[in-house]
Backbone as a chain_set.jsonl record, in Angstrom:
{"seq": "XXXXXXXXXXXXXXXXXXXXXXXXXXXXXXXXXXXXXXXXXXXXXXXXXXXXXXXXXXXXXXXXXXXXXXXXXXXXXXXXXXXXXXXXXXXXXXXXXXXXXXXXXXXXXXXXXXXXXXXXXXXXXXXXXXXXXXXXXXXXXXXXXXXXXXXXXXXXXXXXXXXXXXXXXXXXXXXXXXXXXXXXXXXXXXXXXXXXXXXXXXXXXX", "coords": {"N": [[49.1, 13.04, -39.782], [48.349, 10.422, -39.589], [49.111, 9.712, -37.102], [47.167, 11.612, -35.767], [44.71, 9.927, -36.474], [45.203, 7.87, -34.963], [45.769, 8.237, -32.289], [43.01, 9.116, -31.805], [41.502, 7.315, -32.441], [42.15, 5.603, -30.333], [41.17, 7.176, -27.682], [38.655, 6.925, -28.178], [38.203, 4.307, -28.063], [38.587, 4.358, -25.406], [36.784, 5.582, -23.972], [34.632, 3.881, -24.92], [35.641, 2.007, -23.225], [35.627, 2.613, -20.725], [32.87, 3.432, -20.458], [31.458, 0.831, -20.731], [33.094, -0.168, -18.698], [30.9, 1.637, -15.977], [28.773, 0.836, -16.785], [28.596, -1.52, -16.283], [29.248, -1.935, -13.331], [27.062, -0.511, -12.672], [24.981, -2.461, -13.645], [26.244, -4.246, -10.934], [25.632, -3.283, -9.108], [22.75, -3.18, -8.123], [20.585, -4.09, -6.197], [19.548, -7.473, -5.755], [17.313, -7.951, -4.052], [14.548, -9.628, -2.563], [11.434, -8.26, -1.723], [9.386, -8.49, 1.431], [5.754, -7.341, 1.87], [3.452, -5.62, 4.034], [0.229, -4.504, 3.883], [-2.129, -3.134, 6.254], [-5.754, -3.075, 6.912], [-7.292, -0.858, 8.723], [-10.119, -0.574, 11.051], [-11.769, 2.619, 12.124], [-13.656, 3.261, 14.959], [-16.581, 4.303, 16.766], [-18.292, 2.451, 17.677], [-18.855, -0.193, 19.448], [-16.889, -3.427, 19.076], [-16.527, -6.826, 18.376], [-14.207, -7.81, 18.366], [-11.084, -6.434, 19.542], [-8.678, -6.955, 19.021], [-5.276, -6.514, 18.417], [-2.554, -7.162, 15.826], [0.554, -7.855, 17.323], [2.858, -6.059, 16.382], [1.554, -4.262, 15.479], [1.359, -2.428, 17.708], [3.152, 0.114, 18.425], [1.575, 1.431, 16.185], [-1.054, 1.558, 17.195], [-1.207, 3.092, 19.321], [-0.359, 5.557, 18.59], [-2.82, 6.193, 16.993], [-4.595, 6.165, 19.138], [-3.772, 8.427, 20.348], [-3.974, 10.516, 18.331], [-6.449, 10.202, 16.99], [-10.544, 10.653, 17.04], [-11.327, 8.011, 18.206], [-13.174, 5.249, 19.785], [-12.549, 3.089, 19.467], [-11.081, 0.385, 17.478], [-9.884, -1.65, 14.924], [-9.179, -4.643, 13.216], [-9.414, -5.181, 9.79], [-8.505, -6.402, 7.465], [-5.372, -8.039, 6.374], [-3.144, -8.253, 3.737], [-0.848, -9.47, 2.298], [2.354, -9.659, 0.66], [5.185, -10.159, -1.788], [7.648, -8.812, -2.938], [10.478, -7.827, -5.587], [12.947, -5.785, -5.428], [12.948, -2.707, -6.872], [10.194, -3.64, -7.96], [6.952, -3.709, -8.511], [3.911, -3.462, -7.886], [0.432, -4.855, -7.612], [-2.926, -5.085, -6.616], [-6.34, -6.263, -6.988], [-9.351, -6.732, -5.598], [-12.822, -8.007, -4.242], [-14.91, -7.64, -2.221], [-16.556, -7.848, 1.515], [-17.596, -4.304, 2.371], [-15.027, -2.711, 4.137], [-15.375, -1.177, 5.945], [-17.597, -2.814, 7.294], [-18.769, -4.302, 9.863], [-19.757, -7.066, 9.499], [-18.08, -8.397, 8.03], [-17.699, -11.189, 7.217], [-19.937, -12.303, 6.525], [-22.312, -13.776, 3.685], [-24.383, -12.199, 2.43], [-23.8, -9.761, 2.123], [-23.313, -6.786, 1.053], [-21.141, -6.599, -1.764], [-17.856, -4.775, -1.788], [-15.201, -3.227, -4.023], [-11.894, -3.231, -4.507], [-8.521, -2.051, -4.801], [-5.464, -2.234, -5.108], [-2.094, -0.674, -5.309], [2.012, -0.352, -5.788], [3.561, 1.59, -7.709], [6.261, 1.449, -7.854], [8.942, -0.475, -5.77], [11.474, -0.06, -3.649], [14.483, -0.163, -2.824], [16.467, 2.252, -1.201], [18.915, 5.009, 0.019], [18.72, 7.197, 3.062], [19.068, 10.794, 3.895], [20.652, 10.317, 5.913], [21.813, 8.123, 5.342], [21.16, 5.72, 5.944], [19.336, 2.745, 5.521], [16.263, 2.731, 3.564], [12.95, 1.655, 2.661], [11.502, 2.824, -0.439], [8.433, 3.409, -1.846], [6.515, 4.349, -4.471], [4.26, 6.054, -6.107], [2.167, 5.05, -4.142], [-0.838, 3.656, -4.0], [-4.353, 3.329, -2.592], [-7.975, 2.559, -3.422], [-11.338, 2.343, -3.205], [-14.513, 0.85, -3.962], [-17.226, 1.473, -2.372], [-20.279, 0.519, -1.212], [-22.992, 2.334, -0.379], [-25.861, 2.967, 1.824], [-29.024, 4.102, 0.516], [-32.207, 5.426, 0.092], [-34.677, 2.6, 0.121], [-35.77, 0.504, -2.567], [-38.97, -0.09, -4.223], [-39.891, -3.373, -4.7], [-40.825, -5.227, -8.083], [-42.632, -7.296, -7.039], [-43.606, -6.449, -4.93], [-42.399, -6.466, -2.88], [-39.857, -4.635, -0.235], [-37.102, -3.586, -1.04], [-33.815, -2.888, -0.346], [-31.618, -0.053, -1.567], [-28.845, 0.992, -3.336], [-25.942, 3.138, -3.528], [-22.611, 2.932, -4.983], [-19.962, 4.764, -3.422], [-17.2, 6.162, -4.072], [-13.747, 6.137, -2.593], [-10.051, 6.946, -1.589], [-7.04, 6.703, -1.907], [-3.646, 8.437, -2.931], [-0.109, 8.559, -3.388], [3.404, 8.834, -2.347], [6.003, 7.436, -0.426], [8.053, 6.929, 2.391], [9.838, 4.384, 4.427], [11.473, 3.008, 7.014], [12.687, -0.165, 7.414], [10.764, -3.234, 8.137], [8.913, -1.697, 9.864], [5.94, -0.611, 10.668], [3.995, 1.731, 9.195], [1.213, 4.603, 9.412], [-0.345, 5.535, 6.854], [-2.25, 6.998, 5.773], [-5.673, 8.33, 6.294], [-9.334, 7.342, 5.737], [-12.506, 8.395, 5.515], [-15.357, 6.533, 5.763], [-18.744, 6.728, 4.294], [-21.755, 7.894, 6.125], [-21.815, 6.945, 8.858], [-19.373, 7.591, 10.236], [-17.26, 6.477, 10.523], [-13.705, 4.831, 10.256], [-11.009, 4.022, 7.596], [-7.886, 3.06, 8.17], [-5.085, 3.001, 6.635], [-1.897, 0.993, 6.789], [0.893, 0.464, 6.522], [3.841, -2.055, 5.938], [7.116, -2.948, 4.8], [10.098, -5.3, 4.516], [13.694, -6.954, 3.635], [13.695, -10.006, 2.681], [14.699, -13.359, 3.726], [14.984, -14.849, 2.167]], "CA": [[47.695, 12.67, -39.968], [48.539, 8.89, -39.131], [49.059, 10.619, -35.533], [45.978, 12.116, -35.142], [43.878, 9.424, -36.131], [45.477, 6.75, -33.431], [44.714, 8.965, -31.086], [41.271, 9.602, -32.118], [41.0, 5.698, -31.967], [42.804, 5.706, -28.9], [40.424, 7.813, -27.447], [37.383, 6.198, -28.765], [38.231, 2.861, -27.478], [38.934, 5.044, -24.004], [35.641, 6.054, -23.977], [34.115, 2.931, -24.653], [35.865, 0.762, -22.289], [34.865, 3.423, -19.57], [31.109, 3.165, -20.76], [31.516, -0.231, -20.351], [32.907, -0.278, -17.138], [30.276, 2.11, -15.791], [27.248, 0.239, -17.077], [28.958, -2.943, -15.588], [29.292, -1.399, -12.308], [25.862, -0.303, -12.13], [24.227, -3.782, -13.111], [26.905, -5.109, -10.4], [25.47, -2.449, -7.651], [21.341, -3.433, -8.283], [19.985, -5.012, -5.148], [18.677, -7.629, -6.314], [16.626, -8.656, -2.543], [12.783, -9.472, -2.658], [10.652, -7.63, -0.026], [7.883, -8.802, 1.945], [5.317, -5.967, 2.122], [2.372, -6.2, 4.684], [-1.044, -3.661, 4.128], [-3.094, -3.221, 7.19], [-6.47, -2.07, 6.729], [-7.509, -0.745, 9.997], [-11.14, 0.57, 10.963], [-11.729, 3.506, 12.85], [-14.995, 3.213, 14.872], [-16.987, 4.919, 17.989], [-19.44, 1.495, 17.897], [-18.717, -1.611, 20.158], [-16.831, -4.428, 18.249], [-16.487, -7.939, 18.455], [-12.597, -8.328, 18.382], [-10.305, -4.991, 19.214], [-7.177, -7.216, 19.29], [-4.583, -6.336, 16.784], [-0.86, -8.126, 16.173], [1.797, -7.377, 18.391], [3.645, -5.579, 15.666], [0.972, -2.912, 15.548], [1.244, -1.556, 19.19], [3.057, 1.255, 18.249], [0.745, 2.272, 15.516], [-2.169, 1.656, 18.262], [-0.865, 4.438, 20.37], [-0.235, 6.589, 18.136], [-3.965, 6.488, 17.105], [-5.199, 6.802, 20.192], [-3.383, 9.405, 20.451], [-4.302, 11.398, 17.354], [-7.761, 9.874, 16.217], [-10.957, 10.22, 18.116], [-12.44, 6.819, 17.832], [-13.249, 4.928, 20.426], [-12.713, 1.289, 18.901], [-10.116, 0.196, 16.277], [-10.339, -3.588, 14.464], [-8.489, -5.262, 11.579], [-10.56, -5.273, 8.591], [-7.902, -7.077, 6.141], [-4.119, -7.998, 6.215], [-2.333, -8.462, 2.491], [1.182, -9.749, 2.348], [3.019, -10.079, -0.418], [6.522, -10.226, -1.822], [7.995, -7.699, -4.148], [11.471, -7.838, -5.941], [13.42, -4.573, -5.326], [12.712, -2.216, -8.132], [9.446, -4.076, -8.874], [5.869, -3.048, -9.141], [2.6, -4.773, -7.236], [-1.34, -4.043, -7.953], [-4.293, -6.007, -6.371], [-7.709, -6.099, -6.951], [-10.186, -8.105, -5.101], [-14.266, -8.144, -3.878], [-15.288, -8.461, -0.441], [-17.042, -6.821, 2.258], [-16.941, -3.291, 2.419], [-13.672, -2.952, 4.997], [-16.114, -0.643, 7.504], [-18.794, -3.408, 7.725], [-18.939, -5.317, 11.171], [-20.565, -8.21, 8.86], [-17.569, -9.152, 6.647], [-17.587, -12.485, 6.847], [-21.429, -12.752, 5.815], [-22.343, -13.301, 2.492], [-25.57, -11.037, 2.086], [-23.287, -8.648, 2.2], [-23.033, -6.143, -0.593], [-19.918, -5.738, -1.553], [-17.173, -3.971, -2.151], [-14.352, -3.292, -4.988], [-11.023, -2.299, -3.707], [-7.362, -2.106, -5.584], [-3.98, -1.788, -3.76], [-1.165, -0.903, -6.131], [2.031, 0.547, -5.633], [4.048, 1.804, -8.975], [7.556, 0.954, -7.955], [9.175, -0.857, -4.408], [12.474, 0.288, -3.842], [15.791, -0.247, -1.389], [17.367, 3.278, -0.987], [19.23, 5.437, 1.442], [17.961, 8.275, 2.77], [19.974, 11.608, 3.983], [21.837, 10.294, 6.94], [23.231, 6.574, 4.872], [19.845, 5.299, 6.738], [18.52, 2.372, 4.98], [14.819, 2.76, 4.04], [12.247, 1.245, 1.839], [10.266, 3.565, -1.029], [6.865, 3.306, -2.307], [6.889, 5.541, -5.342], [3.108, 5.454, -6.619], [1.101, 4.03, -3.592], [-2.587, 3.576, -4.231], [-5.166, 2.204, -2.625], [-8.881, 2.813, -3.595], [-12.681, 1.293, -2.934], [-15.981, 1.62, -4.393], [-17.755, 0.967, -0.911], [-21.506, 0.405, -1.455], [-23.794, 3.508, 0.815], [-27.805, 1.734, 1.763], [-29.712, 5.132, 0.412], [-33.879, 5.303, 0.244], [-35.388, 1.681, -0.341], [-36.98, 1.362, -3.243], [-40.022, -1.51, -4.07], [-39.74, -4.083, -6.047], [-42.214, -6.005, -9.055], [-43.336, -8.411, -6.317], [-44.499, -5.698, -3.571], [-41.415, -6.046, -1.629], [-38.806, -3.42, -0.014], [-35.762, -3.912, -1.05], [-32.467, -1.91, -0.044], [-31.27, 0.066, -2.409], [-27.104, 1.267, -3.003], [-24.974, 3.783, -4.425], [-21.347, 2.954, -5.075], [-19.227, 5.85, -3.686], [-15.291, 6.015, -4.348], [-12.653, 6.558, -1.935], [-8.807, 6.482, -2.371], [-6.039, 7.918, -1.575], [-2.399, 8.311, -3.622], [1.141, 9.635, -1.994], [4.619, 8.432, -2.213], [6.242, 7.305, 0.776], [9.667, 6.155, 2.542], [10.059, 3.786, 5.259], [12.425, 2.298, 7.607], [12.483, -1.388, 7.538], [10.227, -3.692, 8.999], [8.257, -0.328, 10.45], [4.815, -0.334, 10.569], [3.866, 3.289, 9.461], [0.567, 4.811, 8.963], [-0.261, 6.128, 5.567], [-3.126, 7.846, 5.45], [-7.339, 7.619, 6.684], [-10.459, 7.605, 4.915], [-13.76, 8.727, 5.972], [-16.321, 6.033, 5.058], [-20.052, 6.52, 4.844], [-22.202, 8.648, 7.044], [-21.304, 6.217, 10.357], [-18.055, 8.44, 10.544], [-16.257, 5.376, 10.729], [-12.711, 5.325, 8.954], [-10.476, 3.414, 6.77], [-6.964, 3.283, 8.269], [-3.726, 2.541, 5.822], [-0.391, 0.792, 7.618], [2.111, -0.588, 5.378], [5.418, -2.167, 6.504], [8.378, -4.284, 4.764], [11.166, -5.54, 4.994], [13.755, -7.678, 2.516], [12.983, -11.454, 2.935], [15.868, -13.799, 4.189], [15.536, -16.234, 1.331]], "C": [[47.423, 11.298, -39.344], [48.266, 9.406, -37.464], [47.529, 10.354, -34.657], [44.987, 10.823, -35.068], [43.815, 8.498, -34.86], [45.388, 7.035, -32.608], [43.711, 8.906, -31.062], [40.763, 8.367, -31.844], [41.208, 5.965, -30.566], [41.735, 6.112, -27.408], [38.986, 7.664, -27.482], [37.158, 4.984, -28.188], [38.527, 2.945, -25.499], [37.838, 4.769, -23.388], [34.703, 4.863, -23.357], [34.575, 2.302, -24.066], [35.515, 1.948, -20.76], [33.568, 3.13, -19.043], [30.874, 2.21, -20.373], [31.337, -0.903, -19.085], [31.527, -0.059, -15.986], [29.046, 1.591, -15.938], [27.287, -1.237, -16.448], [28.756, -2.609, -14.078], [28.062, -1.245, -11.973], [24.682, -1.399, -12.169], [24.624, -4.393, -11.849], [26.055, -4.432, -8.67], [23.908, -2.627, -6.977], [21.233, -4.192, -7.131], [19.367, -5.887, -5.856], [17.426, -8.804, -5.074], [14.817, -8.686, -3.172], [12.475, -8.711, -1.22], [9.357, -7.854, 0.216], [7.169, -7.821, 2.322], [3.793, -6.345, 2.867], [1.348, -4.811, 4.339], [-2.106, -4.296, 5.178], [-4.058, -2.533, 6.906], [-7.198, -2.206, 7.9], [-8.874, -0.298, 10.229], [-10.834, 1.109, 12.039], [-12.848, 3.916, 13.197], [-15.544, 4.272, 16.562], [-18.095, 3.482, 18.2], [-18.628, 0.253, 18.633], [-18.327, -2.824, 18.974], [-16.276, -5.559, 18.838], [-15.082, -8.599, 18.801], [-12.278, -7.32, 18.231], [-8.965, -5.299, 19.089], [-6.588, -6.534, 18.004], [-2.94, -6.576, 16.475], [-0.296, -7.055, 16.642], [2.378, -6.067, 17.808], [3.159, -4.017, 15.458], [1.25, -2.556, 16.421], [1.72, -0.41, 18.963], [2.054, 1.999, 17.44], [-0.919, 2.782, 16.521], [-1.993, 2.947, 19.143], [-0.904, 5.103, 19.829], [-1.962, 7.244, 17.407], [-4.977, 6.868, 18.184], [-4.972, 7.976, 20.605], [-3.684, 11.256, 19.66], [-5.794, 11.373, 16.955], [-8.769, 9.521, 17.18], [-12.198, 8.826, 18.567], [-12.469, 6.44, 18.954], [-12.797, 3.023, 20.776], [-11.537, 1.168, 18.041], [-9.952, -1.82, 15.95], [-9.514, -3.821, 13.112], [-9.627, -5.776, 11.029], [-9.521, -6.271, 7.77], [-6.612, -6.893, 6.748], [-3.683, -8.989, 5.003], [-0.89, -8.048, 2.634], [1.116, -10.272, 1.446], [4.422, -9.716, -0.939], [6.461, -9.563, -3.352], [9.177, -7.827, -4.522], [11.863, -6.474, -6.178], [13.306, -4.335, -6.48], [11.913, -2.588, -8.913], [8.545, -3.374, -8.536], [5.148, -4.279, -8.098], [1.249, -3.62, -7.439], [-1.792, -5.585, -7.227], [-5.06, -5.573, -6.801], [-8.557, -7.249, -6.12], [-11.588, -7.379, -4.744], [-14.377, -8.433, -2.816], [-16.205, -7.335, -0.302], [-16.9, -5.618, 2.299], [-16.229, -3.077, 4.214], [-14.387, -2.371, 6.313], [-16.981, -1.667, 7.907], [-18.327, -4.414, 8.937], [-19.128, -6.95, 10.848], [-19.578, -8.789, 7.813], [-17.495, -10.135, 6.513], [-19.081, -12.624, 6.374], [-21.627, -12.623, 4.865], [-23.499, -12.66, 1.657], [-24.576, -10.447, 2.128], [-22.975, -7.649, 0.807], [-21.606, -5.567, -0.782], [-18.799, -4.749, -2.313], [-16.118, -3.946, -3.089], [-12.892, -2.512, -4.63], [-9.565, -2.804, -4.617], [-6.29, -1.173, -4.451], [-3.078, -1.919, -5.186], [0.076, 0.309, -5.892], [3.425, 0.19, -7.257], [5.852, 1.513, -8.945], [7.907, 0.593, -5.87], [10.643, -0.509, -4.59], [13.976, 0.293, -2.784], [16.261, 1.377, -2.067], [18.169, 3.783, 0.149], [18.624, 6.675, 1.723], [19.226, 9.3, 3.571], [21.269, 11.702, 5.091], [21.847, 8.459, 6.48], [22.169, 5.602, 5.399], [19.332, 4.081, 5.735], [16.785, 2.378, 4.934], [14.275, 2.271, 2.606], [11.318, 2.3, 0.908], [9.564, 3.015, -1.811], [6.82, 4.526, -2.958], [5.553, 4.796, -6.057], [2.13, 4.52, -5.962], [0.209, 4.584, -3.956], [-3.205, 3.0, -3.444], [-6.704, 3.253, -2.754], [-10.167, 1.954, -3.212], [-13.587, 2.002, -3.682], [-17.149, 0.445, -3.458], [-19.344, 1.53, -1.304], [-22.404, 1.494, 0.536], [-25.338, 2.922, 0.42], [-28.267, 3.632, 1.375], [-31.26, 4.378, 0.485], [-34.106, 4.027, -0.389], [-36.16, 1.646, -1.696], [-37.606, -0.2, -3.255], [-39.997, -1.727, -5.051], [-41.126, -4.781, -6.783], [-43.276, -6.799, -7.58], [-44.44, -7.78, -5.227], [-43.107, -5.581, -2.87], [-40.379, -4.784, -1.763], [-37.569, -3.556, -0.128], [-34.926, -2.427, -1.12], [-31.687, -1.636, -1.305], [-29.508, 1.055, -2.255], [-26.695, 1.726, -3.547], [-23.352, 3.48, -4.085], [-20.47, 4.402, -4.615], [-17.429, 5.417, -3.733], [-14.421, 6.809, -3.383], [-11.199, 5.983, -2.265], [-7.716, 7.598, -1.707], [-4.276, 7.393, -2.348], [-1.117, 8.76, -3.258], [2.276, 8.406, -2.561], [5.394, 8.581, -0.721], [7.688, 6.721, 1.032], [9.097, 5.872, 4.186], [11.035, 3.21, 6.139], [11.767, 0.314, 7.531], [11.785, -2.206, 8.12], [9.171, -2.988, 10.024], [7.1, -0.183, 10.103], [4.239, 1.036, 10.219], [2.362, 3.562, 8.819], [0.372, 6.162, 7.955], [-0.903, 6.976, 4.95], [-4.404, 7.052, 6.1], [-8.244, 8.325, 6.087], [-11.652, 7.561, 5.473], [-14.984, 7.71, 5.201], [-18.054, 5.853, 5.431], [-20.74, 7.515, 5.823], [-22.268, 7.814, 8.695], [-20.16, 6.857, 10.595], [-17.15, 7.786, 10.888], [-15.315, 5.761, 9.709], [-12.015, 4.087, 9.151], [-8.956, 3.92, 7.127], [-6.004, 2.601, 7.352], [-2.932, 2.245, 6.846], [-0.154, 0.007, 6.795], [3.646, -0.725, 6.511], [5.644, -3.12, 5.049], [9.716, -4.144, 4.606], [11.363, -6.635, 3.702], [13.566, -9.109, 3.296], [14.724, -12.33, 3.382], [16.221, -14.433, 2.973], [15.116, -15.444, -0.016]], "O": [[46.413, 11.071, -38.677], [47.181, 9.374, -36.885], [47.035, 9.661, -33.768], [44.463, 10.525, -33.995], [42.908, 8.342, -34.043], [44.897, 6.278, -31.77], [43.268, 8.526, -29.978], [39.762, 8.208, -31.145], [40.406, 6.517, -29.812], [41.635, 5.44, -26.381], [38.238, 8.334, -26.769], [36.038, 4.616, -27.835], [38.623, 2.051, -24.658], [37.726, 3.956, -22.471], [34.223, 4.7, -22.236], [33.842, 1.314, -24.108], [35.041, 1.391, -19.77], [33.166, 2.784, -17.932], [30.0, 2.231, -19.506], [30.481, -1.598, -18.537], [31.083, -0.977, -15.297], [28.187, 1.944, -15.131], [26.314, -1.943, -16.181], [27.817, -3.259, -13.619], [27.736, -1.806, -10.927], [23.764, -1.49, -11.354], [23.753, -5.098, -11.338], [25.978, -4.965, -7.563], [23.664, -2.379, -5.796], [21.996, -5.158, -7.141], [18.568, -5.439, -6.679], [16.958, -9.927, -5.259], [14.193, -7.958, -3.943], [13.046, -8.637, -0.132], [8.395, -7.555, -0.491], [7.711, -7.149, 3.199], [3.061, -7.208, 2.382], [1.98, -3.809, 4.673], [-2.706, -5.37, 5.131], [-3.812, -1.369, 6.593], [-7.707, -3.273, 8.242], [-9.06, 0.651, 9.468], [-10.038, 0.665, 12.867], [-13.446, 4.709, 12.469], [-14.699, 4.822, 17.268], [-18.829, 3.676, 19.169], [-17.616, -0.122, 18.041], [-19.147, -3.168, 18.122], [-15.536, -5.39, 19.808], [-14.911, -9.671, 19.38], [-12.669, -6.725, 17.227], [-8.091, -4.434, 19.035], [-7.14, -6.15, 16.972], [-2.178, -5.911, 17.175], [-0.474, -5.844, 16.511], [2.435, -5.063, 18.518], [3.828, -2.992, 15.328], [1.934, -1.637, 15.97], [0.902, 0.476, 19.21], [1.646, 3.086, 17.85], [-1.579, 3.821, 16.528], [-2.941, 3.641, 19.51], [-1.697, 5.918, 20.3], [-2.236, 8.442, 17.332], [-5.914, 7.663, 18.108], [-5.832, 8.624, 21.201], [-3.647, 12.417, 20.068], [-6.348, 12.419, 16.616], [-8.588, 8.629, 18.008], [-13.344, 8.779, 19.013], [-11.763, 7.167, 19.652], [-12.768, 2.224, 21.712], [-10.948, 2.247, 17.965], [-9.941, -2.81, 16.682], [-9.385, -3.04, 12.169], [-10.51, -6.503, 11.483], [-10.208, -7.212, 7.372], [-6.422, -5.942, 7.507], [-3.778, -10.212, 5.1], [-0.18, -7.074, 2.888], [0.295, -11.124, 1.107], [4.861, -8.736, -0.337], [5.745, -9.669, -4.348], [9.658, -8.146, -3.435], [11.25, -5.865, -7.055], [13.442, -5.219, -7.325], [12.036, -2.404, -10.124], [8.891, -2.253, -8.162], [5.534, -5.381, -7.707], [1.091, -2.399, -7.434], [-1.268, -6.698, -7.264], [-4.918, -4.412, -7.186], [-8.314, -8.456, -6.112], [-11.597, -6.161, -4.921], [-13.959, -9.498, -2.363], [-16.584, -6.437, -1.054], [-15.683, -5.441, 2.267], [-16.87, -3.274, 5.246], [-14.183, -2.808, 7.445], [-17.275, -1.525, 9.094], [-17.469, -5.27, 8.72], [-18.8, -7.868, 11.6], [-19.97, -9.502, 6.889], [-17.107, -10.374, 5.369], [-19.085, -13.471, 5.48], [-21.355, -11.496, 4.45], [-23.521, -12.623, 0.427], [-24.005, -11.507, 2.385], [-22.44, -7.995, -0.247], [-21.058, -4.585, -0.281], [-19.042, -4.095, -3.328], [-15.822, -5.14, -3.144], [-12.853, -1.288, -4.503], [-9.576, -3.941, -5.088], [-6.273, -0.243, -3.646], [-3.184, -2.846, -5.989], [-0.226, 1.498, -5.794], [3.931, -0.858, -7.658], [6.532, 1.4, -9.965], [7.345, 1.175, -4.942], [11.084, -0.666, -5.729], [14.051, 1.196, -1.95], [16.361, 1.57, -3.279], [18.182, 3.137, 1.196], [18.032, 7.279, 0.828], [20.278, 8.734, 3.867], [22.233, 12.456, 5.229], [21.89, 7.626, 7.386], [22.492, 4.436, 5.176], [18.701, 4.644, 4.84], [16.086, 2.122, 5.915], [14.931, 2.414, 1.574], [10.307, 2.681, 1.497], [9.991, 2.107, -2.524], [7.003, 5.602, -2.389], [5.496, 3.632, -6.453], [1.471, 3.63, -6.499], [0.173, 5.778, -4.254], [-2.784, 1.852, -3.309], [-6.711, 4.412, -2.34], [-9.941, 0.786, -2.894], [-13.614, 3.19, -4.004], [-17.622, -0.672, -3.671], [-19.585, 2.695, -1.622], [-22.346, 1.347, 1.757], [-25.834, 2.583, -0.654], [-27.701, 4.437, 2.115], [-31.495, 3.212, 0.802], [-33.788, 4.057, -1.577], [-37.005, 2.491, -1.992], [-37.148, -1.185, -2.676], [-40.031, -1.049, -6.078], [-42.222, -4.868, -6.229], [-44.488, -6.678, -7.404], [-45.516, -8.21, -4.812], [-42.806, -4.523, -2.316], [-40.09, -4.135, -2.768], [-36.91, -3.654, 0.907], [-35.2, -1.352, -1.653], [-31.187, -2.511, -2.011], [-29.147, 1.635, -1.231], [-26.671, 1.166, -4.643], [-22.904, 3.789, -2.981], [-20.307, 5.192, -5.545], [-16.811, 4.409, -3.392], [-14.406, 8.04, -3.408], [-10.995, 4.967, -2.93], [-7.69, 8.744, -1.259], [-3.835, 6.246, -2.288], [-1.279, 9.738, -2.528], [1.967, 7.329, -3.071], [5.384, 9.601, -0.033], [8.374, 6.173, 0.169], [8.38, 6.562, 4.911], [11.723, 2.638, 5.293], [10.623, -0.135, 7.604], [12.164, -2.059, 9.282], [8.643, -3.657, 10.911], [6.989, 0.465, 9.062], [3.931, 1.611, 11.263], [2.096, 2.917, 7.805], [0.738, 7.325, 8.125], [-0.565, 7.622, 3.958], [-4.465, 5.855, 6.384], [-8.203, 9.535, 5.864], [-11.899, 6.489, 6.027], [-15.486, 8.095, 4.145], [-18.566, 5.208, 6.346], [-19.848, 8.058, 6.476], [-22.895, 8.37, 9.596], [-19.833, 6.451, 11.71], [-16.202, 8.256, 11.516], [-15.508, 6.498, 8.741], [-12.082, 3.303, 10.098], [-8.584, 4.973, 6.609], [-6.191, 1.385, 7.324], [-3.001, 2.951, 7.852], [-0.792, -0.957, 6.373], [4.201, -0.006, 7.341], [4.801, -3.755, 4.415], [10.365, -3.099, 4.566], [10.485, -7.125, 2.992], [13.298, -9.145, 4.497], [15.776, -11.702, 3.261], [17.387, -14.617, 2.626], [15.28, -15.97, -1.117]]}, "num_chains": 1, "name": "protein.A"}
């Protein structure tokens, strides 16, 4: 009986120094890198604009729109960078211009409500040992102000009147490093202009 139980310890204390190990091992294996993550929000226009440049870094994505999308124009509306800690989480919110308007720097402008969030950032590998970056829970959304019928105000005057509509789009994604990739496009407004996604990042040196 003595036997059995010292085994049974034996065995118990096996166990747990295994468990141990194993849970040690896997805090020891955690990346623990930050990553710099860039969102491009691109428009997608057929109208004459003011500035078509767009960083270096895009050029491939540039081709590949020209290639696929039949706009005639393309312009940076917004670039948000920010730094993520592998296996963390990021949300924005902010107010501006709505991202199609020609006029964003003006402040008549009516604007817009837009949230970038994505639910986890992630170092993995993917099926050929490949390092690549996932985005598990991207978001981004707007509630982009549309001019409908005028209506008149107390005074006599015509004032412009606005319905909020909502666009958005949600998806999980994998990346290669440093890789500009586009993510999805959104149709905004009856100008048939659009709302291009490009995300890249990469881990940070420091």
């Amino acid at each position: 009986m003595k036997k059995r139980n010292l085994l049974s310890a034996l065995l118990a204390a096996l166990c747990l120094m295994t468990l141990s190990l194993s849970v040690h091992a896997q805090s020891q294996s955690i990346d623990e890198s930050n990553l710099d993550t860039q969102l491009y929000l691109i428009v997608g226009t057929n109208q004459e604009v003011d500035d078509s440049r767009l960083p270096a870094s895009l050029d491939p994505v540039v081709r590949q729109l020209h290639a696929t999308l039949p706009f005639k124009n393309y312009r940076l509306a917004a670039t948000l960078i920010n730094r993520v800690k592998n296996e963390g989480h990021l949300e924005l919110n902010w107010i501006g211009a709505p991202p199609a308007s020609p006029l964003a720097a003006a402040s008549n402008v009516t604007p817009s409500f837009s949230q970038f969030r994505v639910r986890q950032v992630k170092l993995v590998r993917n099926a050929d040992n490949q390092p690549v970056v996932q985005m598990l829970g991207f978001n981004y959304g707007a509630r982009i102000p549309i001019q409908t019928t005028p209506s008149l105000a107390a005074n006599g005057t015509i004032a412009p009147a606005f319905n909020y509509e909502t666009t958005g789009l949600s998806t999980d994604i994998s990346l290669r490093e440093g890789e500009p990739v586009i993510v999805g496009t959104l149709n905004v407004g009856p100008s048939g202009d659009a709302i291009i996604l490009v995300v890249s990042a990469k881990r940070t040196s420091k």
